[in-house]
C-alpha positions in Angstrom: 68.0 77.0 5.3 64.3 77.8 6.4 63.0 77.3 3.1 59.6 76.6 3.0 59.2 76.8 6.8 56.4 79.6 7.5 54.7 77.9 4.3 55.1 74.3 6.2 53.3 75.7 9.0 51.0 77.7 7.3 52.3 81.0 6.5 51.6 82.3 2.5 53.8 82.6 0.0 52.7 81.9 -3.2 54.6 83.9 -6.0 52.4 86.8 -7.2 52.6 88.7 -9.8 53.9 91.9 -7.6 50.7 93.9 -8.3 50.2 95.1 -4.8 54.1 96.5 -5.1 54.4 99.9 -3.2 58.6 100.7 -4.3 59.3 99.2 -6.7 62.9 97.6 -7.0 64.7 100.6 -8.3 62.6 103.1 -6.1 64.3 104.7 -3.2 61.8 105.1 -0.1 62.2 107.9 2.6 64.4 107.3 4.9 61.8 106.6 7.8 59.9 103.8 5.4 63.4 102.3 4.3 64.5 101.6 7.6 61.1 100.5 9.3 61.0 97.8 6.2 64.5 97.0 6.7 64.1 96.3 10.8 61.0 93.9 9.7 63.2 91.7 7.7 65.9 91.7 9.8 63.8 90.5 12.3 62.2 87.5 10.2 66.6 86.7 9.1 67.9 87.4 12.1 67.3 84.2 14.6 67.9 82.1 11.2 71.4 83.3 10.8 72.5 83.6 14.3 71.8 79.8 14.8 72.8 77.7 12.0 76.8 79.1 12.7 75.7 78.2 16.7 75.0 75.0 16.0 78.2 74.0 13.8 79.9 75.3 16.1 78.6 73.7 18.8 78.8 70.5 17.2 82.1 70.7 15.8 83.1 71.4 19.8 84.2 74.5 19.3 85.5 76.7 22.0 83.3 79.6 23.6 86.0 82.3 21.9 85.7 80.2 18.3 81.6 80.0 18.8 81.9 83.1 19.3 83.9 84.1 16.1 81.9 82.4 13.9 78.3 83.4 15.0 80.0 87.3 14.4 81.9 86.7 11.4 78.5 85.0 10.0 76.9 88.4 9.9 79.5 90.1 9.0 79.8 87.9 5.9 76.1 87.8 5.9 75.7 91.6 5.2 78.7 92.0 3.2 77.1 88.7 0.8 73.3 90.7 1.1 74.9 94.6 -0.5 76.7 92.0 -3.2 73.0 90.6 -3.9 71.2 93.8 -3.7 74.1 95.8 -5.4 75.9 93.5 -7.9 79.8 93.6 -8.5 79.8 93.3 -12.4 77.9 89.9 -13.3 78.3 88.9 -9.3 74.4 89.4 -7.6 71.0 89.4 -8.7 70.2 93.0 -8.0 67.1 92.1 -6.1 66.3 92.5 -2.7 67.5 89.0 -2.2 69.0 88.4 1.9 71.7 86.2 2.4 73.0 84.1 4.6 74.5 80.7 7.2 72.7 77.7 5.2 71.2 75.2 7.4 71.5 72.8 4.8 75.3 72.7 5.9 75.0 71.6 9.6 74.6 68.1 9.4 77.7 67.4 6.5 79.9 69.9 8.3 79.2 68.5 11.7 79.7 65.4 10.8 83.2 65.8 8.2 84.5 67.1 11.5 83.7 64.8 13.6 85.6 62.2 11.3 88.3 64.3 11.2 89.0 65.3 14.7 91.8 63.0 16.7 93.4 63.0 13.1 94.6 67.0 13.0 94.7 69.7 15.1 91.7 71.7 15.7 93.3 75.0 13.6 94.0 72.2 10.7 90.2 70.8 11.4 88.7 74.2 10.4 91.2 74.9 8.1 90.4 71.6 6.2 86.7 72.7 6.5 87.0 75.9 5.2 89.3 75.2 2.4 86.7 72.0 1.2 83.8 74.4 1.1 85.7 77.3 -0.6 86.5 74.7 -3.2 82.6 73.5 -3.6 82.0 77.5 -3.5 84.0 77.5 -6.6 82.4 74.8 -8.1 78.9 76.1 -7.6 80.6 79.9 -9.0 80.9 78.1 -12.5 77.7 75.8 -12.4 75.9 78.9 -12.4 76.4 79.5 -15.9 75.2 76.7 -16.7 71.8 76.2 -14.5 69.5 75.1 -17.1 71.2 72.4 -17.6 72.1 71.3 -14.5 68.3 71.6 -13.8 67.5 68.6 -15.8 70.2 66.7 -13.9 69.4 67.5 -10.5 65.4 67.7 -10.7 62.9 68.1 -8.0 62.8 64.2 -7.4 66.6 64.4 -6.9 66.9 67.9 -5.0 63.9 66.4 -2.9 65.3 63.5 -2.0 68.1 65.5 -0.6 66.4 67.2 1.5 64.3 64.8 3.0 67.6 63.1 3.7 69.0 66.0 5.1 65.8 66.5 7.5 65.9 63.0 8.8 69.9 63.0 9.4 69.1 66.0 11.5 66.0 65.1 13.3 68.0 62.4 14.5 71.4 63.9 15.6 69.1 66.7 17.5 67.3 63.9 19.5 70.5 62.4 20.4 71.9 65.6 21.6 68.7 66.4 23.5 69.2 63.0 25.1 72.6 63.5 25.9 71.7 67.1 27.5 69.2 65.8 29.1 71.8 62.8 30.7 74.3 65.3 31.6 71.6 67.5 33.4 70.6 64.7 35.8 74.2 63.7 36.1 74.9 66.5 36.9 71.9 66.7 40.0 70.3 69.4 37.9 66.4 69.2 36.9 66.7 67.2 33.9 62.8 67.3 33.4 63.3 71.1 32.5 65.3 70.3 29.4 62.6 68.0 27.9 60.2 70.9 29.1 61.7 73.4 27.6 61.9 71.7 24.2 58.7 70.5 24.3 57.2 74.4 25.4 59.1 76.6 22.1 57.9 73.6 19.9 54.6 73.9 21.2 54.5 77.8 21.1 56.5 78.2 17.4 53.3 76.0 16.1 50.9 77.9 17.8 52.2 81.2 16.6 52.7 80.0 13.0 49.3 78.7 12.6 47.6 82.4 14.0 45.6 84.3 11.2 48.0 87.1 11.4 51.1 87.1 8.8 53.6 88.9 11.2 52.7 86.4 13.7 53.1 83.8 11.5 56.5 85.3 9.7 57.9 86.4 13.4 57.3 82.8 15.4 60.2 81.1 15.5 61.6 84.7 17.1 58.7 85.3 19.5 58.2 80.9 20.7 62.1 81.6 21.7 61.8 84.5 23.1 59.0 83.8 25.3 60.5 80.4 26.4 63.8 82.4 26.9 62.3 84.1 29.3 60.7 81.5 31.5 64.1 79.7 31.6 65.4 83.1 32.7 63.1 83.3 35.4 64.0 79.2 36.2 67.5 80.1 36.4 68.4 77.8 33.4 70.5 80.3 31.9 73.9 80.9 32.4 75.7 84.6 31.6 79.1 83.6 32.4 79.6 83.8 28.5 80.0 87.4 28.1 82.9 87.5 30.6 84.7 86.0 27.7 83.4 88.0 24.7 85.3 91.1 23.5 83.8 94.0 23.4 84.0 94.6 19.7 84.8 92.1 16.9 86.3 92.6 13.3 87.3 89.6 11.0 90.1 88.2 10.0 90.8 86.4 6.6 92.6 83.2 6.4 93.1 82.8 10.5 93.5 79.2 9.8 95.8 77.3 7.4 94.1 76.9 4.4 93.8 72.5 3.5 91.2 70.1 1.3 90.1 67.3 1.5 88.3 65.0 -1.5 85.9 63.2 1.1 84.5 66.5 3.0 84.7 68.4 -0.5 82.3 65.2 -2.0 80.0 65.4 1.1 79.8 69.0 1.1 79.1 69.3 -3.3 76.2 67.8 -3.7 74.5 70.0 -0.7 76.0 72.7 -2.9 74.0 71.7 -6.1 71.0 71.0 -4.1 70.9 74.5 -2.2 71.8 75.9 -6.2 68.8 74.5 -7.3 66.9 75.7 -4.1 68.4 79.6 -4.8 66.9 79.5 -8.1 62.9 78.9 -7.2 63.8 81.9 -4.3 65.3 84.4 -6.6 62.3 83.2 -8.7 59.8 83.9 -6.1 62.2 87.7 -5.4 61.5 88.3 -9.4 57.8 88.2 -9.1 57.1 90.0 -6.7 59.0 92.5 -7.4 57.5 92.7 -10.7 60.4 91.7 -12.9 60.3 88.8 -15.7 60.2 85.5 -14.6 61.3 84.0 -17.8 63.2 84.6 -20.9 67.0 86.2 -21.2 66.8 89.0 -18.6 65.1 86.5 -16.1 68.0 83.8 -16.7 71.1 86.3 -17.1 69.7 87.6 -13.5 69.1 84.5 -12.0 72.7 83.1 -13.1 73.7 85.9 -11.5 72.3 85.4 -8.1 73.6 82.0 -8.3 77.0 82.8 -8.9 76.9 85.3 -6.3 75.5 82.5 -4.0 78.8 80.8 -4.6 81.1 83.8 -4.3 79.5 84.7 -1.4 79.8 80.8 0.0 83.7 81.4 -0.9 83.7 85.1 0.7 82.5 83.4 3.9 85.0 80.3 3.5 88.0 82.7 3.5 86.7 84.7 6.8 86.2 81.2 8.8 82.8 81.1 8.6 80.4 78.5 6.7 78.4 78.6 3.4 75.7 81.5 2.4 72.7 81.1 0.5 69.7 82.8 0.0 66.5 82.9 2.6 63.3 82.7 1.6 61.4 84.8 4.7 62.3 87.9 2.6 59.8 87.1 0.1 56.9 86.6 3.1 58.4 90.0 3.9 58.1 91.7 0.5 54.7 90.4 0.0 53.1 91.9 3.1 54.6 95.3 3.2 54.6 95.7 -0.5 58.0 97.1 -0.6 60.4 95.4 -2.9 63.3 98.3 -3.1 66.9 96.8 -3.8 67.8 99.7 -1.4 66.1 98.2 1.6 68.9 95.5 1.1 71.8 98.1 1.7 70.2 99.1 5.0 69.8 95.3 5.6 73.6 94.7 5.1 74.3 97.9 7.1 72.6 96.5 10.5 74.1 92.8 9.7 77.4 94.1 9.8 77.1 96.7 12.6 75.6 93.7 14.4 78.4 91.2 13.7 81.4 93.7 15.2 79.6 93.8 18.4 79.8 90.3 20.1 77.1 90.6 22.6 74.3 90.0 19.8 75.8 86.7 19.3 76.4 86.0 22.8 72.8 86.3 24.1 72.5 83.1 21.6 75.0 81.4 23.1 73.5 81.6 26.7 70.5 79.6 25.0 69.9 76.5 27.4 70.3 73.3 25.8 66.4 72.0 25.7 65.6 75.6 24.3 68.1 75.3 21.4 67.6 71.6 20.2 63.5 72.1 21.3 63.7 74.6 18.2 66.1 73.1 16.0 64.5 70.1 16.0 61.2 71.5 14.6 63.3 73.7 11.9 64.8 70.2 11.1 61.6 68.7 10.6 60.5 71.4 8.7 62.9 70.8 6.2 62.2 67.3 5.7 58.9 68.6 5.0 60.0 70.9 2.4 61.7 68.0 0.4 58.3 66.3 0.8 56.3 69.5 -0.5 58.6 69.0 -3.8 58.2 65.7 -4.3 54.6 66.4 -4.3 55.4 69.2 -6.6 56.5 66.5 -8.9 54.9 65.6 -12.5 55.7 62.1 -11.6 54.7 61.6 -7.9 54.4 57.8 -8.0 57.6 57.6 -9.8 59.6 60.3 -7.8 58.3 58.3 -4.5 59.7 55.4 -5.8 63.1 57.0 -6.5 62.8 58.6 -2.9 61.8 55.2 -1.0 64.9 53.4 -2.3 67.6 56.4 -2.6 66.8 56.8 1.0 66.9 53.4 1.9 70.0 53.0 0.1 71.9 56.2 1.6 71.2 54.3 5.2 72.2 51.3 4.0 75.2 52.5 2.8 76.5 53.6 6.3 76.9 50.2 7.0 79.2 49.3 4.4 82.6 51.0 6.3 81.8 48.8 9.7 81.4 45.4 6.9 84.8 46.5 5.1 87.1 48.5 7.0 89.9 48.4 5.0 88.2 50.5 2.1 89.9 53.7 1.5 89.2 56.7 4.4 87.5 58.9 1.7 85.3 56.3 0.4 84.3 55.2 4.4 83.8 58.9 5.0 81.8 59.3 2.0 79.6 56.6 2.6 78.8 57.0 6.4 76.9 60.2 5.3 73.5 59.0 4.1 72.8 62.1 2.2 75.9 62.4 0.2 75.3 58.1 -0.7 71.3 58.9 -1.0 71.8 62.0 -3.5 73.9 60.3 -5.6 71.8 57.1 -5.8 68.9 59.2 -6.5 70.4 61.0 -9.7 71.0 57.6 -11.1 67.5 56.4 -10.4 66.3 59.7 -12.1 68.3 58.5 -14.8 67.8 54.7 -15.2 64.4 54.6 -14.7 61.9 55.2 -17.8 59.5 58.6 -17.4 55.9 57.2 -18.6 54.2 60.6 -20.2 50.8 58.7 -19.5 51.2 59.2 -15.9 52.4 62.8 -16.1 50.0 65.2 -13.2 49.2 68.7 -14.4 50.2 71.4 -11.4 47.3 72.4 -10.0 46.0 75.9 -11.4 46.5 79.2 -9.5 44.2 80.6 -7.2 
């Protein structure tokens, strides 16, 4: 999940009223414009989806061979879930030029259900558990989708904020423990250890620097260029280490089901309300696709399309669930996209999907991620992480009631740390409730709906959003 990122660090995307549009979103380009608009997204997708399966995988301690699988198999699954968008199977899509795919919002409950699992099961009944939990909340989020305006005025901004500012602190914190602990092993290991700090500190340094320039394609095309000048220098420091590809095969295909298929309540509770959250998130991007593609942004055909983006969301979450891979959503950078070329053709998507999945059977893509040295990978993460603790504080500002919303924030947070405590204080409480609690997000996000609930809305105080420029 980028959401919000370029506009965090300075990039443009205000919804428009698509009156700049060159194709429109049933127009068919030439062939030449079509693909040329189709590279530029795939370039502003293409590091996003590649890393979030990288760094499950990594944190679940998956092998180089399973790493491997799932970085593929999330493309694959990524341009198989984009054509459903862009080319709807009955009520399943939005039919806009809507790009899905690996939610980042997923990492930190994923990573963290398996690491409470693991010593318990084997690792095929680890990500078989995993799978089958978030195929179930795929399900879930399948029939919500029907139902989105109401569950709007359960989970509101204050709530879906909350969330995510949770989510970006859990994450910011698990990425500077890892950077510690790469930076440990490094000197342990008689290696320069400085050169891990430096190279986080360097992509940081130069994401910023190229997300802040004037130009939008520097600005939508940083993250991509800060990691690939940085790659380069730890290229030239011999930091990186190729012996990966001896173990890649040359060409990959999927397989469904390749685990056995389990649940479990705790991971399915952790992983739900990230679900509803990322929903709710899907809604304001397909929102942002409809406007600027010149389409209604309200009344029936707006909410019959958007229910239908949302339920292709979770169909797409369960698609990738039963090829071993982790949950889609929708990404935001298309709409930066969209807005500076102008072109906002549902059959840019197909070519999209095309390269995703021609990209996915051949290994190597993947691979050149996985020889990403350690400072590099958690240097960038980290920001990204930030970055979305960021976005949950741009909502909350969003907010009619910022003074109350902070207040529901400051002690939902509070709460979901405190609430990690509770398994060490009573042990004997039952697994699922210890596992439920020692994730601050899933404790915080439900604390934070009840707050929204309990506590009184005084109209007096209500803020007016800020007129359009």
């Amino acid at each position: 999940m980028f959401r919000n990122l370029m506009q965090s660090l300075g990039g443009d995307a205000k919804h428009t009223t698509g009156s700049r549009i060159i194709y429109g979103l049933d127009d068919n380009p030439p062939w030449s414009r079509k693909s040329l608009a189709a590279v530029q997204h795939l370039l502003a997708i293409f590091v996003s989806i590649i890393t979030a399966p990288l760094i499950i995988a990594n944190g679940m301690g998956l092998s180089a061979a399973e790493t491997s699988y799932m970085i593929s198999c999330s493309l694959v699954v990524s341009g198989l879930a984009t054509l459903i968008q862009v080319r709807p199977i009955g009520p399943i899509g939005s039919g806009l030029l809507a790009i899905q795919g690996t939610s980042f919002s997923f990492i930190g409950p994923l990573i963290f259900a398996s690491s409470e699992l693991r010593g318990t099961v084997s690792n095929e009944e680890l990500l078989g558990i995993i799978f089958g939990s978030a195929g179930a909340g795929a399900i879930v989020v399948m029939i919500l989708s029907q139902f989105l305006q109401s569950l709007q005025r359960v989970i509101t901004s204050t709530v879906a904020g909350t969330a995510v500012i949770l989510l970006g602190i859990t994450l910011v914190m698990k990425t500077g423990q890892n950077l510690e602990r790469a930076y440990q092993q490094s000197i342990a290991n008689g290696e320069a250890g400085y050169l891990v700090i430096g190279l986080a500190v360097a992509v940081v340094g130069l994401i910023c620097w190229f997300a802040t320039r004037k130009s939008a394609w520097l600005r939508l095309s940083s993250i991509s260029i800060g990691l690939g000048i940085c790659y380069l220098a730890a290229l030239l420091l011999g930091q990186v280490n190729f012996s990966i590809f001896n173990e890649l095969p040359s060409y990959f295909y999927p397989q469904p089901l390749q685990y056995p298929i389990g649940f479990d309540w705790a991971i399915f509770f952790t992983l739900l309300p990230i679900y509803l959250v990322t929903a709710t998130e899907s809604v304001g991007d397909l929102t942002a696709t409809s406007s600027l593609s010149s389409q209604p942004i309200r009344g029936p055909k707006y909410w019959r399309r958007i229910k239908n983006g949302v339920l292709g969301d979770g169909f797409n979450s369960l698609l990738a669930s039963v090829f071993n891979t982790f949950p889609n959503t929708t990404f935001s950078q298309n709409n930066g996209v969209i807005q500076l070329t102008g072109v906002a053709s549902r059959h840019i998507g197909k070519v999209i999907a095309a390269l995703l999945i021609v990209m996915g059977c051949f290994p190597v893509f993947g691979g050149i991620f996985q020889t990403m040295p350690a400072g590099l990978l958690f240097g960038a993460t980290g920001l990204m992480f930030a970055l979305v603790g960021l976005s949950g504080i741009r909502i909350i500002r969003g907010s009619p009631f910022p003074t109350r919303s902070w207040q529901i924030v400051a002690l939902a947070t509070l709460c979901g740390f405190a609430l990690t405590l509770v398994p060490a204080w009573l042990p004997e409480l039952p697994q699922t409730l210890i596992m439920l609690l020692g994730f601050p997000v899933a404790g915080g996000t439900l604390v934070a709906a009840v707050l929204e609930l309990v506590i009184p809305i005084d109209e007096s105080k209500r803020i007016q959003p800020a007129a359009a420029n």
